[in-house]
C-alpha positions, 0 to 999 in steps of 0.5 A, a space after each residue: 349607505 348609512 353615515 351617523 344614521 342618516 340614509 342616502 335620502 335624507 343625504 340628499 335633502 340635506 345636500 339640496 337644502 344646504 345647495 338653496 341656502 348656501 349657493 352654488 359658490 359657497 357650498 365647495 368651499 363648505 364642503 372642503 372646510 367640513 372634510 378638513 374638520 373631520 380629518 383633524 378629527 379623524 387624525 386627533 383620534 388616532 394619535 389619542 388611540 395609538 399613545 394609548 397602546 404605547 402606554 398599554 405596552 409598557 404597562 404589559 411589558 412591566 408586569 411581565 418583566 417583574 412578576 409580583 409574589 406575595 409571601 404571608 409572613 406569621 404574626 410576631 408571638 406576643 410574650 405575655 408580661 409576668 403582670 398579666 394574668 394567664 388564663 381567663 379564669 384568674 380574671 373571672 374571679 377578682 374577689 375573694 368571694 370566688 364571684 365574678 367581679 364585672 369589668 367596665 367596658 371601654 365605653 362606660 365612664 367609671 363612677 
């Protein structure tokens, strides 16, 4: 018998120790308000696990009821304004030298 790790042996010293302390009067009445404790405990545990399926249930039955789809719609095309230009060869070649002409990065300050 193996109860929270403790043997049958260790039980009884306890049971003894407990029997020198307490007295013989005292230890029922001990005994029957640590049963009560862990039958509180016992009942608070099984009302916890059993709200815990209810919830679990109803959690199951909704995604049952209504399964989800996923539908990939395609990206708006995007018209480009008659002020920009078409390719990227138009850009590379601003100047009329026929070099290409550096843009500024967002993130440098123009001076």
């Amino acid at each position: 018998m193996n109860v929270f790790g403790i043997g049958l042996p260790e039980m009884a010293i306890i049971f003894i120790v407990a029997l020198l302390v307490f007295g013989p009067k005292k230890l029922p009445e001990m005994g029957r308000s640590l049963g009560k404790a862990l039958r509180g405990f016992q009942d608070a545990t099984k009302e916890f696990e059993s709200e815990f399926k209810q919830e679990v249930e109803k959690i199951e039955k909704v995604v049952k009821e209504a399964p989800m789809t996923a539908t990939i719609e395609p990206p708006e095309p995007k018209a480009l304004s008659s002020s920009e230009p078409a390719s990227d060869s138009a850009e590379a070649s601003d100047d009329e030298s026929g070099e290409p002409v550096e843009t500024p990065s967002p993130e440098t300050p123009i001076s």
